[in-house]
N, CA and C atoms as an extended XYZ file, in Angstrom:
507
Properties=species:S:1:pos:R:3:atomname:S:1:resname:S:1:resid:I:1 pbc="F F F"
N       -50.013       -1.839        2.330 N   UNK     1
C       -49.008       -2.870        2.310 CA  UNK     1
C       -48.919       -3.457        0.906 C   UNK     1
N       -47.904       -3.545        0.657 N   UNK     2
C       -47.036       -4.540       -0.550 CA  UNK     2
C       -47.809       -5.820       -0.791 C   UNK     2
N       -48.565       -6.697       -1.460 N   UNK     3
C       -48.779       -7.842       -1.587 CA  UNK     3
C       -47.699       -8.297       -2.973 C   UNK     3
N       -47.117       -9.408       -1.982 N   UNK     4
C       -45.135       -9.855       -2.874 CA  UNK     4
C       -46.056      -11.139       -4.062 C   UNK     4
N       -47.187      -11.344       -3.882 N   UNK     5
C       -48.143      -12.065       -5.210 CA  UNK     5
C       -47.762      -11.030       -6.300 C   UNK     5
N       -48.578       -9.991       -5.985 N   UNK     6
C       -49.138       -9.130       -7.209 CA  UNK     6
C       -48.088       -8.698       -8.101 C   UNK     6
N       -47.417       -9.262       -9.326 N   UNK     7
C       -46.476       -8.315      -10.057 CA  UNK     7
C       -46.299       -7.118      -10.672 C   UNK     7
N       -48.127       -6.444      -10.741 N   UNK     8
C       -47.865       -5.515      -10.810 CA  UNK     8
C       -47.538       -4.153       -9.993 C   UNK     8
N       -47.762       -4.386       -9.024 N   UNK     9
C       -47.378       -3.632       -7.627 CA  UNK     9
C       -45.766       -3.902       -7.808 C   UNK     9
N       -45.687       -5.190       -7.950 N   UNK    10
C       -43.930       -5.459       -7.670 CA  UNK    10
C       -43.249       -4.262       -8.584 C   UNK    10
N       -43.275       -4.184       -9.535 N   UNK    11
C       -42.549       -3.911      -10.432 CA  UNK    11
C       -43.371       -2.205      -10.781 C   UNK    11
N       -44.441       -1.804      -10.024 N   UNK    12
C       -44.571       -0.154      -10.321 CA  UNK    12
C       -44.262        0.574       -9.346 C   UNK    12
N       -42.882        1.034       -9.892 N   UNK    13
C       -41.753        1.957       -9.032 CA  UNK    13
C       -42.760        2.958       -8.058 C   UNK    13
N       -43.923        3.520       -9.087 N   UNK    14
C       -44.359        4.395       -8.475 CA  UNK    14
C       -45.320        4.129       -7.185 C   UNK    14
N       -45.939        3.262       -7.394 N   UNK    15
C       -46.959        2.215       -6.187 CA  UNK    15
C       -46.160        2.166       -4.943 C   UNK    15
N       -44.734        1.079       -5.349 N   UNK    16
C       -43.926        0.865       -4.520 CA  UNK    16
C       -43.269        2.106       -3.338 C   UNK    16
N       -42.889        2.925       -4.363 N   UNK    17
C       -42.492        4.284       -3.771 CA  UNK    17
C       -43.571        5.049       -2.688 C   UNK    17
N       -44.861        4.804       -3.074 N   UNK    18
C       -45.934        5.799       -2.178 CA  UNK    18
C       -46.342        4.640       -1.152 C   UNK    18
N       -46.253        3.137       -1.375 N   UNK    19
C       -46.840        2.575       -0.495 CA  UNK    19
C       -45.590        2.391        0.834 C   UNK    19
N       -44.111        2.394        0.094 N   UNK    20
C       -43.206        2.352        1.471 CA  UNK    20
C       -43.390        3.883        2.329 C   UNK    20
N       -43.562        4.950        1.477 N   UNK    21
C       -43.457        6.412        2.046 CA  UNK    21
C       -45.213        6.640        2.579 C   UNK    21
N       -46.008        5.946        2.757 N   UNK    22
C       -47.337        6.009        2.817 CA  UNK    22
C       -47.730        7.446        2.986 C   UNK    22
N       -47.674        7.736        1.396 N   UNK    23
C       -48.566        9.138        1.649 CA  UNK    23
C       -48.211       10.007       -0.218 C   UNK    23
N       -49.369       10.756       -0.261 N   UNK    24
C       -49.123       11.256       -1.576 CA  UNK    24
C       -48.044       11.946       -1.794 C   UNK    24
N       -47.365       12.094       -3.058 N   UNK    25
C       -46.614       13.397       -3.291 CA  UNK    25
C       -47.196       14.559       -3.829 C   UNK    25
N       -46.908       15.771       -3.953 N   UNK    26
C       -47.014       16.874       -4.413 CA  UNK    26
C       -46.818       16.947       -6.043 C   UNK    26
N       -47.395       17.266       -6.868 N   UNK    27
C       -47.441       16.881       -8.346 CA  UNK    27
C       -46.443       17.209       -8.963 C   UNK    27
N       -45.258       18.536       -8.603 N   UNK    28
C       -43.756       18.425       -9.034 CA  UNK    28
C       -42.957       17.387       -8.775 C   UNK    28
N       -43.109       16.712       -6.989 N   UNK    29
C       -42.301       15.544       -7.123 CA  UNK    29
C       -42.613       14.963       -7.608 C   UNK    29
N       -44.098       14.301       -8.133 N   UNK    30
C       -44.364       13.340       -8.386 CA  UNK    30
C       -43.893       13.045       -9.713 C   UNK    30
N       -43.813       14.287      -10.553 N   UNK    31
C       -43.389       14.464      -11.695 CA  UNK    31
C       -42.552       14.007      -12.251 C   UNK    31
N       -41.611       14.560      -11.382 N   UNK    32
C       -39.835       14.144      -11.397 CA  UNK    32
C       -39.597       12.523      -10.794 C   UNK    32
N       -40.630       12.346       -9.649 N   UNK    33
C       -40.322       10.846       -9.290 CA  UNK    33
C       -40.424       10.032      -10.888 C   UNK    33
N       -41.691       10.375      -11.643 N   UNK    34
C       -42.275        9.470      -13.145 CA  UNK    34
C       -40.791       10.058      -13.778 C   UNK    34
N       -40.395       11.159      -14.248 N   UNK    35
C       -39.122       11.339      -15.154 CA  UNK    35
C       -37.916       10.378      -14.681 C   UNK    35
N       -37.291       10.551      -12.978 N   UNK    36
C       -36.233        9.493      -12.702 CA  UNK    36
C       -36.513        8.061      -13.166 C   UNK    36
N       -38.175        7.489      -12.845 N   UNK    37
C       -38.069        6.397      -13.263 CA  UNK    37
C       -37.910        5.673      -14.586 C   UNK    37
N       -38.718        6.776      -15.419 N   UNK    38
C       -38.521        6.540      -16.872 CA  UNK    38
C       -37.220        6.709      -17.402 C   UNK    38
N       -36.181        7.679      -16.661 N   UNK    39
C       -34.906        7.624      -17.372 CA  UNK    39
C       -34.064        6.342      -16.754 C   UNK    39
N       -34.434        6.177      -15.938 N   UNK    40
C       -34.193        4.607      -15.254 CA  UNK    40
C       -34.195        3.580      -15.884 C   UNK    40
N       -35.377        3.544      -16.072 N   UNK    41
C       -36.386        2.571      -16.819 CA  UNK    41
C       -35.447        2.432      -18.704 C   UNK    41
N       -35.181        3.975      -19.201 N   UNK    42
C       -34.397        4.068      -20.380 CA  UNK    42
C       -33.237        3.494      -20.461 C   UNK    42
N       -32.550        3.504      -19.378 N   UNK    43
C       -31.234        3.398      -19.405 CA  UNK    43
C       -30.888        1.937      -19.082 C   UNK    43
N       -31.564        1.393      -18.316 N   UNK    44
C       -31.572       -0.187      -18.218 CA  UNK    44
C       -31.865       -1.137      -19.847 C   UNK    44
N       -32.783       -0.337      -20.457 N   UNK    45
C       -33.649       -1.086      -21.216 CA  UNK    45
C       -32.292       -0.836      -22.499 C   UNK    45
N       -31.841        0.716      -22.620 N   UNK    46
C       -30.468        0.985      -23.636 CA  UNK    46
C       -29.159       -0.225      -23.350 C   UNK    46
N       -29.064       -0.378      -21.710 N   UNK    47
C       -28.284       -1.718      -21.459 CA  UNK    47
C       -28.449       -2.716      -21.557 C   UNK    47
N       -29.767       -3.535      -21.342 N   UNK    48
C       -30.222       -4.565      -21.779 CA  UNK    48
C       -29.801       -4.958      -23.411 C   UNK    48
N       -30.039       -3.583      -24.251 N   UNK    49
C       -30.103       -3.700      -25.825 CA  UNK    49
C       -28.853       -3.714      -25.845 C   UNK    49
N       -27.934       -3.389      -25.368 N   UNK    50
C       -26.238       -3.624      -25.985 CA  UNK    50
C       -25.796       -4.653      -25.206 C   UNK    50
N       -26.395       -5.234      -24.106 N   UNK    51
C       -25.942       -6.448      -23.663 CA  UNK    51
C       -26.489       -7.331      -24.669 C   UNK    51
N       -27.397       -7.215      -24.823 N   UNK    52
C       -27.485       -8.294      -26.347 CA  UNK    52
C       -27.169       -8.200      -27.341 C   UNK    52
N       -26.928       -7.048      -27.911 N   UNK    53
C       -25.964       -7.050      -29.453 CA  UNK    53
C       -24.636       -7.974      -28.743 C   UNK    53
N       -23.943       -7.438      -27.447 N   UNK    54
C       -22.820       -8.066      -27.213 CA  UNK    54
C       -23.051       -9.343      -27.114 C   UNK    54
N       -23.866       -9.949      -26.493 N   UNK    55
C       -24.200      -11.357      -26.590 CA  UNK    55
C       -23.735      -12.383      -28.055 C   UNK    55
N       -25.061      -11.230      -28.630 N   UNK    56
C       -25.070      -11.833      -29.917 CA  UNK    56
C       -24.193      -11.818      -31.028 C   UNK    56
N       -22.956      -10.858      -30.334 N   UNK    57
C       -21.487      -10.687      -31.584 CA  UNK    57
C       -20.748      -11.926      -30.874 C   UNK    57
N       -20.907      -12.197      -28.922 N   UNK    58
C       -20.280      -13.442      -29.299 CA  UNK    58
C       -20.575      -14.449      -29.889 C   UNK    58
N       -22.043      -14.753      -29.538 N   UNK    59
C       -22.344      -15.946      -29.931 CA  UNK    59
C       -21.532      -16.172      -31.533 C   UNK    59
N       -21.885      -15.050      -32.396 N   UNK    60
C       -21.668      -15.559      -33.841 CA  UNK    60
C       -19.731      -15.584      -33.550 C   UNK    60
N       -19.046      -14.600      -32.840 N   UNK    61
C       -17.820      -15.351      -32.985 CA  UNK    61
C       -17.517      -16.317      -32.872 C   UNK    61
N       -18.201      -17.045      -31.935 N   UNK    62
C       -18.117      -18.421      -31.486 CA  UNK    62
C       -18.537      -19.535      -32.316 C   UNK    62
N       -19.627      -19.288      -32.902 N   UNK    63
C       -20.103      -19.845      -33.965 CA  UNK    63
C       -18.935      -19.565      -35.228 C   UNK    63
N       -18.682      -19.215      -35.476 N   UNK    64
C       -17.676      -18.583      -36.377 CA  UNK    64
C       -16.400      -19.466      -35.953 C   UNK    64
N       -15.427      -19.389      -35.039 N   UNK    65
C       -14.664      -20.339      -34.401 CA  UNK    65
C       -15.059      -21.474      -34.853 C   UNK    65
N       -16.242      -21.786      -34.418 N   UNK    66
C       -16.511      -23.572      -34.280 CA  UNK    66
C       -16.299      -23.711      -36.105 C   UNK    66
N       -16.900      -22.982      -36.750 N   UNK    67
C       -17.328      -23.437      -38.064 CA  UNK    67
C       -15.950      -23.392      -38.766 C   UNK    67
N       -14.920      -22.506      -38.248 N   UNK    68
C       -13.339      -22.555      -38.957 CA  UNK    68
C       -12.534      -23.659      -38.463 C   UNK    68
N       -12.909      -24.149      -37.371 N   UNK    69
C       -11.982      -25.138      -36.518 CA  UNK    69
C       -12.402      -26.601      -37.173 C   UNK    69
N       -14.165      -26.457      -37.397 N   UNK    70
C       -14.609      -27.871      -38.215 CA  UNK    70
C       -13.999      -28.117      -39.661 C   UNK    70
N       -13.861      -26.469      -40.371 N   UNK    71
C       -13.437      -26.620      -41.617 CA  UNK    71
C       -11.997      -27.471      -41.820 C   UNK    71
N       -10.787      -26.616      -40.518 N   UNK    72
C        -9.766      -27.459      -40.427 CA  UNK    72
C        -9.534      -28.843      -40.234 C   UNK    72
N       -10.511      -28.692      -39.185 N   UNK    73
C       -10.529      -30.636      -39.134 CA  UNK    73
C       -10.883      -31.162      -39.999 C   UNK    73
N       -11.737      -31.041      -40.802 N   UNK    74
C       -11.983      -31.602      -42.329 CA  UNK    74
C       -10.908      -31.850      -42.650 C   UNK    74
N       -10.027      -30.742      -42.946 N   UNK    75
C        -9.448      -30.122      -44.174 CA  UNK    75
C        -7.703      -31.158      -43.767 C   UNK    75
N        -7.606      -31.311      -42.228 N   UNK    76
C        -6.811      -32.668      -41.884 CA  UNK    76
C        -6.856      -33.613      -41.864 C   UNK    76
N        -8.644      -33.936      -41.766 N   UNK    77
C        -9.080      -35.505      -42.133 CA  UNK    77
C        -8.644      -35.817      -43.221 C   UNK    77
N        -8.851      -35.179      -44.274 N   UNK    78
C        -9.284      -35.532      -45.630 CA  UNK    78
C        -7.516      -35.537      -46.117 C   UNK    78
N        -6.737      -34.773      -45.598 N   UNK    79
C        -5.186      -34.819      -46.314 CA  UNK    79
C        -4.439      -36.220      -45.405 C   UNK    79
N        -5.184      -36.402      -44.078 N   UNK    80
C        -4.580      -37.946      -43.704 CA  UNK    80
C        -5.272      -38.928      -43.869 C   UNK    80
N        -6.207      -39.108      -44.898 N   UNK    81
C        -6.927      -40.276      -45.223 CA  UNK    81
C        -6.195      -39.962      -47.375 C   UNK    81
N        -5.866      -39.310      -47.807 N   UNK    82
C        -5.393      -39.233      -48.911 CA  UNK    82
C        -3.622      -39.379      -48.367 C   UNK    82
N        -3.306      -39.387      -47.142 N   UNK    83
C        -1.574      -39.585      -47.017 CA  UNK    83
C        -1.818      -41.032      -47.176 C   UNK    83
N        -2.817      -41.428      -46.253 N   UNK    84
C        -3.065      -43.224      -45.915 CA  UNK    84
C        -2.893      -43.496      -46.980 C   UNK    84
N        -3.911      -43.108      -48.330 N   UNK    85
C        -4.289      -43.793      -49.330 CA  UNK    85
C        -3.418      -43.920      -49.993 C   UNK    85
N        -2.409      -42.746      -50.626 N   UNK    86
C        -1.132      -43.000      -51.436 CA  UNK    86
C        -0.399      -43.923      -50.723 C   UNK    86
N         0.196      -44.161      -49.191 N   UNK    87
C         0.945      -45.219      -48.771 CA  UNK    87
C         0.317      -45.782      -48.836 C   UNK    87
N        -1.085      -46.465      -49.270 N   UNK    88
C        -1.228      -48.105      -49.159 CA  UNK    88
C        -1.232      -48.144      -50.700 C   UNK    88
N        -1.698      -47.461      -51.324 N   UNK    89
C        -1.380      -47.922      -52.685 CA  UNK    89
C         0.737      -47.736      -53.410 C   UNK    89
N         1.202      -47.050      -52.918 N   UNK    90
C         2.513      -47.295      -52.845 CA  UNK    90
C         2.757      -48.829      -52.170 C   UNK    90
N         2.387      -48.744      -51.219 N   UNK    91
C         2.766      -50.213      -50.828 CA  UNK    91
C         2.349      -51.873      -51.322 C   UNK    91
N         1.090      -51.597      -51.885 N   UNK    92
C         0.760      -52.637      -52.996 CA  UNK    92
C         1.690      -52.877      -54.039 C   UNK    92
N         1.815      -51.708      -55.328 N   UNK    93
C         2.472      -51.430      -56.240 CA  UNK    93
C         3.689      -51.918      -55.614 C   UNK    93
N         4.467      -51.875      -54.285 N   UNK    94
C         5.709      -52.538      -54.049 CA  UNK    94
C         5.710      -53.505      -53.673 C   UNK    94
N         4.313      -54.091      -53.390 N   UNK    95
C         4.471      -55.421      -53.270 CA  UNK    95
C         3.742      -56.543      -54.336 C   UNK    95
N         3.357      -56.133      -55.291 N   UNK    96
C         3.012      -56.248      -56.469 CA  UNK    96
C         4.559      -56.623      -57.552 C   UNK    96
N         5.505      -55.135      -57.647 N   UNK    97
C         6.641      -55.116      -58.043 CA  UNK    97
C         7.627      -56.623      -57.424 C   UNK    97
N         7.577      -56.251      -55.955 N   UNK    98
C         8.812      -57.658      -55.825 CA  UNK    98
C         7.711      -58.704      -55.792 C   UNK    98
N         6.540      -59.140      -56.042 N   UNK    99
C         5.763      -60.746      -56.338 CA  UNK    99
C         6.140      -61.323      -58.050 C   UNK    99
N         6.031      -59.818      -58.288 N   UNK   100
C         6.790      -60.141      -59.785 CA  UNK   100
C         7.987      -60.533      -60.340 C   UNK   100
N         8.393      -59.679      -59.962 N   UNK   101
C        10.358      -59.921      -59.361 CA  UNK   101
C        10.532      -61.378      -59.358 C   UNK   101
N         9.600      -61.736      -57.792 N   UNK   102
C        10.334      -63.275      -57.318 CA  UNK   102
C        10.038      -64.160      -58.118 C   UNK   102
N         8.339      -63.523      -58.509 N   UNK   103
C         7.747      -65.073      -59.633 CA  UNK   103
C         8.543      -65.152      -60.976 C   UNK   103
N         9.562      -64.203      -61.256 N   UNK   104
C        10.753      -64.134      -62.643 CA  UNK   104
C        11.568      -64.707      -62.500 C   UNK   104
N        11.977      -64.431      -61.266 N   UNK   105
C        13.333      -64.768      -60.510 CA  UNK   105
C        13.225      -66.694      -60.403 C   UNK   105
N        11.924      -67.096      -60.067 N   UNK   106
C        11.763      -68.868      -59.743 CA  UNK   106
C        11.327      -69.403      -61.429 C   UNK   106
N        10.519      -68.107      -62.110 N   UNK   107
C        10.457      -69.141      -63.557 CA  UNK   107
C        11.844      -69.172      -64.200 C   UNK   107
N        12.841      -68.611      -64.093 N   UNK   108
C        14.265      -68.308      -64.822 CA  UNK   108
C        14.755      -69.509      -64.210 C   UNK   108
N        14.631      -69.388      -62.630 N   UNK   109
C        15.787      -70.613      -62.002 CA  UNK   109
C        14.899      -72.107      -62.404 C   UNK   109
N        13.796      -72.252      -62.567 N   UNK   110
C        13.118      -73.702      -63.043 CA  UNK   110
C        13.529      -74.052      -64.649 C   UNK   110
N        13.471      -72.614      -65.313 N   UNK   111
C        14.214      -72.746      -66.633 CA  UNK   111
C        15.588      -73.171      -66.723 C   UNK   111
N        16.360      -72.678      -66.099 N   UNK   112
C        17.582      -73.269      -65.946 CA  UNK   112
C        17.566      -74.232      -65.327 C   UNK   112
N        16.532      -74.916      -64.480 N   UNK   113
C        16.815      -76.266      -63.995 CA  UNK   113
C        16.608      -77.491      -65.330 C   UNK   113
N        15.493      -76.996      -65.524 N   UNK   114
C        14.956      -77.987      -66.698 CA  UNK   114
C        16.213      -78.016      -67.854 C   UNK   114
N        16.500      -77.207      -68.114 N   UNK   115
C        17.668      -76.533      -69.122 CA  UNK   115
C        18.471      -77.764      -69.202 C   UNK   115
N        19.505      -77.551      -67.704 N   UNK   116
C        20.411      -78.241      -67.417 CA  UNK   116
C        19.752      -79.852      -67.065 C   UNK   116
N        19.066      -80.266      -66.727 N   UNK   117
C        18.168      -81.653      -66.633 CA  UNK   117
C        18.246      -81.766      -68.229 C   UNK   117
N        17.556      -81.283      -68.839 N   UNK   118
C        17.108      -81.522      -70.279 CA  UNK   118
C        19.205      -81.938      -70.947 C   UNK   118
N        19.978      -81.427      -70.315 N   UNK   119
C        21.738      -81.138      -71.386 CA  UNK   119
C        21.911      -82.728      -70.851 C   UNK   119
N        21.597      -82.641      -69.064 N   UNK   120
C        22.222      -83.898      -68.509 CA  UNK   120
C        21.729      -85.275      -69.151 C   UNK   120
N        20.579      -85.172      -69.636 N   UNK   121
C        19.933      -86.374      -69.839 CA  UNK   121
C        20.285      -86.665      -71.197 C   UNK   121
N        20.783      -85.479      -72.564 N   UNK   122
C        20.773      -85.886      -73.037 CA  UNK   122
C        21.950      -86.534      -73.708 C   UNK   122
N        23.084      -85.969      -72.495 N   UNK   123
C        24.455      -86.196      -72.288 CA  UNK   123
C        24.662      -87.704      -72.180 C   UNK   123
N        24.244      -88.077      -71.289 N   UNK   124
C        23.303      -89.757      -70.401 CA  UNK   124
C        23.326      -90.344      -71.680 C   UNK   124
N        22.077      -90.019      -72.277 N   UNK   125
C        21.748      -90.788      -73.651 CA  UNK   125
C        22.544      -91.191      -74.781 C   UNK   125
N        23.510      -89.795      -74.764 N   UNK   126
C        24.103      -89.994      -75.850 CA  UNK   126
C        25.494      -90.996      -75.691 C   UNK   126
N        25.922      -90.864      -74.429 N   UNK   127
C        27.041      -91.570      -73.217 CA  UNK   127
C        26.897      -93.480      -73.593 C   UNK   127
N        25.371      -93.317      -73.363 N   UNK   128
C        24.618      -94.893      -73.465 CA  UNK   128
C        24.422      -95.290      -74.675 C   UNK   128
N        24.041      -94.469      -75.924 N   UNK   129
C        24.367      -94.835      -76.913 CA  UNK   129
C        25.774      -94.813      -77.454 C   UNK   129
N        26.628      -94.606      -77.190 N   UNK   130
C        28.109      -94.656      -77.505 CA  UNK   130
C        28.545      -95.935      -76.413 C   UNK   130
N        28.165      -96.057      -75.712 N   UNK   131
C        28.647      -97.086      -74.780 CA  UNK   131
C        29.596      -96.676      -73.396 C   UNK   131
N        29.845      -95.592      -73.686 N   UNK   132
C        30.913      -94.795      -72.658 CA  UNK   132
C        30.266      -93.964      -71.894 C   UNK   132
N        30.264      -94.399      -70.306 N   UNK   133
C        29.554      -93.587      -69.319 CA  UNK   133
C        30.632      -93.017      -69.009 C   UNK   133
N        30.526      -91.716      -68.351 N   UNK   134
C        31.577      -91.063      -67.984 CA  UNK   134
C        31.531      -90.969      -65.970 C   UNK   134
N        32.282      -90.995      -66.077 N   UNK   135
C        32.466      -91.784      -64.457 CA  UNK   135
C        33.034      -90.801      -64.094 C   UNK   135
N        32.500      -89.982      -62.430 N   UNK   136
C        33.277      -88.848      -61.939 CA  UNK   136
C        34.390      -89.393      -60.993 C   UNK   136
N        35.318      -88.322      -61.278 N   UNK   137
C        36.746      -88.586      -60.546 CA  UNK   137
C        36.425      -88.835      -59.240 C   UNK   137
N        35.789      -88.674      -58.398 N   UNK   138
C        35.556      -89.145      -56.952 CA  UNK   138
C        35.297      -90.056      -56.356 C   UNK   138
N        34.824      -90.666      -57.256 N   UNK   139
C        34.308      -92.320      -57.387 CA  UNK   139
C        35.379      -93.276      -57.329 C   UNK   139
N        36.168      -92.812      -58.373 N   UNK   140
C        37.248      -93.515      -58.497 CA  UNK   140
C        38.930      -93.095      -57.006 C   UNK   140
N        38.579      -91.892      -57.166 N   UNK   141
C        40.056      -91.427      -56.040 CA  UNK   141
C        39.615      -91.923      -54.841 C   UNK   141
N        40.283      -92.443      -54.059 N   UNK   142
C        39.608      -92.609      -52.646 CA  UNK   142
C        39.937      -91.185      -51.916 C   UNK   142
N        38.578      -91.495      -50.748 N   UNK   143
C        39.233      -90.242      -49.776 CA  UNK   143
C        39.728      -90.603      -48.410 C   UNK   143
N        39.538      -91.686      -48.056 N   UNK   144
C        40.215      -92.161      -46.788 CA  UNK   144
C        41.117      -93.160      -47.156 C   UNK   144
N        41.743      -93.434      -46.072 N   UNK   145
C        42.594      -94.688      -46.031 CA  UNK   145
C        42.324      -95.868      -46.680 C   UNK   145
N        40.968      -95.993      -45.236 N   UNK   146
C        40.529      -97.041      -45.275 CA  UNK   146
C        39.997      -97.540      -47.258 C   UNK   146
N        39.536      -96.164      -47.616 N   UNK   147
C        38.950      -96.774      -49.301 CA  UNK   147
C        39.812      -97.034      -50.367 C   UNK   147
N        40.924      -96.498      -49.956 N   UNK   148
C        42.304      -96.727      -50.502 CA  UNK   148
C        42.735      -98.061      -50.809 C   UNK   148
N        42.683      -98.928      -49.193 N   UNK   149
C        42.975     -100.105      -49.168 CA  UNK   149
C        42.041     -100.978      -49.674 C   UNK   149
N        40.750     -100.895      -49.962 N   UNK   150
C        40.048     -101.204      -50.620 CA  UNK   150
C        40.343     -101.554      -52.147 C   UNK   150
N        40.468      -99.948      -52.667 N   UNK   151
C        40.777      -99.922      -54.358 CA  UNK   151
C        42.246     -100.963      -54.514 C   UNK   151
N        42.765     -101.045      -53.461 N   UNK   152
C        43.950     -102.213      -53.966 CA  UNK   152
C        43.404     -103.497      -54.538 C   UNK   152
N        42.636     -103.205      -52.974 N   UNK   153
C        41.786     -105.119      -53.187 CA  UNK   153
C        41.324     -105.401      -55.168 C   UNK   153
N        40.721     -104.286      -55.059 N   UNK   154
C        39.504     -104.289      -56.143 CA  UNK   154
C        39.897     -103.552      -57.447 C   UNK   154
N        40.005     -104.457      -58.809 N   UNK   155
C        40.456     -103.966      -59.655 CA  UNK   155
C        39.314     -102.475      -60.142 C   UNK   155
N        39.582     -101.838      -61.567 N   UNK   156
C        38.873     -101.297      -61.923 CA  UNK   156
C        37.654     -100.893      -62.499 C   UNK   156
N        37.834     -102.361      -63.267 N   UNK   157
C        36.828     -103.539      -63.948 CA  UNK   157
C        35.647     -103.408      -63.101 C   UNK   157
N        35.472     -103.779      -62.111 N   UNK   158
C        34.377     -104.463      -61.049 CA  UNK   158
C        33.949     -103.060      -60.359 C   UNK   158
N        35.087     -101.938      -60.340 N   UNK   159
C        34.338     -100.684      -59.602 CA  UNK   159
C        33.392     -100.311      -60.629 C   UNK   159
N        33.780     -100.259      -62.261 N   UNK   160
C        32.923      -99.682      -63.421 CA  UNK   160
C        32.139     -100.146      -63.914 C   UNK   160
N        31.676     -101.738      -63.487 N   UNK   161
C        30.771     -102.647      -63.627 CA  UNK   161
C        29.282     -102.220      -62.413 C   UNK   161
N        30.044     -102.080      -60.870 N   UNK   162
C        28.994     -101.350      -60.063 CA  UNK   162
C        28.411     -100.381      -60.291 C   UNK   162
N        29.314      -99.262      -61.062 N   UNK   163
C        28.548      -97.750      -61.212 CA  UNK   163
C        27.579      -98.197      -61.962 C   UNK   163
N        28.320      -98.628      -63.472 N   UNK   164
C        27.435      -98.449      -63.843 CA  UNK   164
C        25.820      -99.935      -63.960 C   UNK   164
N        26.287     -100.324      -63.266 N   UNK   165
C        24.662     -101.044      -62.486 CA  UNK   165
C        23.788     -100.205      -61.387 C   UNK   165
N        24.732      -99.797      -60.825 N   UNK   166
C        24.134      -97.984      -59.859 CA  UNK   166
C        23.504      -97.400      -60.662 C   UNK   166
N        24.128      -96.564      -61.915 N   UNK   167
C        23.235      -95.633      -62.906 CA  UNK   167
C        22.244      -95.915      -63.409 C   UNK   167
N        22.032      -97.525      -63.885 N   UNK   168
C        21.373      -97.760      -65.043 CA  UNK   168
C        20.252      -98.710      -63.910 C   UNK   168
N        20.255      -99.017      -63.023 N   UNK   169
C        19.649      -99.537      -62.086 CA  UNK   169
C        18.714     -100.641      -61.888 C   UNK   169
C-alpha cells in the first residue's frame, strides 16, 4: 500500500506503478516502463522550461509597458506644469503691464489736476490783485422764474458784493 505521507513513493512513477499492479515486471517492461517515464519526465520538464521563458518574456513586456507608460506620464506632467508655468507668468507680466498702465494713467490725471488747480489759483490771485473777480454767467442769469423775480428785486451791486464775500469768505 501507498503511504499518501511519504513523497517519495508519491512522486516514484515506478513504486507507484508496481505497488497499484502488485507484482514485479519482467526486465524489458520494466525497461521501457523507466524510458516512458523519463521521456515523460523530459517532456514536462522541456514544458515547464518554455513556460518560463514565456513567463518571463511577459513579465519583461509588462515591465517594459509600465516603464513607457511612466515615461509618458512624466513626459505630460512635466509639459502641464511648464503650460501652468508660462500662463502664470504671462499672467503676472499682464497684470504687472495694466498696474502700470493705471498707476500712469492716475499720476497724469493728478498732474493735470494739480496743473489746472495750480492755473485756477493763480488766475484767483491775479483776478484779486487787479481787483476784478470774474463772475460766472450762471450766477448772474436766472434759471427759474421764481430767481428772475428776484434779480428784479435786487440790483447788481449787492449780487457782486455776495459772491464775492462767498469767494473770499
Amino acid at each position: 500500500m501507498v503511504d499518501p505521507f511519504n513523497t517519495l513513493e508519491n512522486f516514484n512513477l515506478l513504486f507507484i506503478y508496481l505497488s497499484a499492479e502488485d507484482r514485479a515486471l519482467p526486465g524489458a517492461q520494466e525497461d521501457a516502463f523507466i524510458a516512458l517515464a523519463r521521456a515523460k519526465a523530459q517532456v514536462a520538464a522541456e514544458a515547464n522550461i518554455y513556460d518560463h521563458i514565456l513567463a518571463e518574456d511577459e513579465a519583461n513586456a509588462h515591465a517594459h509597458a509600465h516603464a513607457q507608460a511612466q515615461a509618458q506620464a512624466q513626459a505630460q506632467a512635466q509639459a502641464q506644469a511648464q503650460a501652468q508655468a508660462q500662463a502664470q507668468a504671462q499672467a503676472q507680466a499682464q497684470a504687472q503691464a495694466q498696474a502700470q498702465a493705471q498707476a500712469q494713467a492716475q499720476a497724469q490725471a493728478q498732474a493735470q489736476a494739480q496743473a489746472q488747480a495750480q492755473a485756477q489759483a493763480q488766475a484767483q490771485a491775479q483776478a484779486q490783485a487787479q481787483g476784478d473777480v470774474h463772475i460766472p454767467i450762471w450766477f448772474i442769469v436766472p434759471k427759474s422764474e421764481t430767481s428772475g423775480t428776484k434779480m428784479k428785486r435786487e440790483d447788481s451791486l449787492t449780487l457782486l458784493e455776495r459772491y464775492r464775500s462767498f469767494v473770499h469768505g
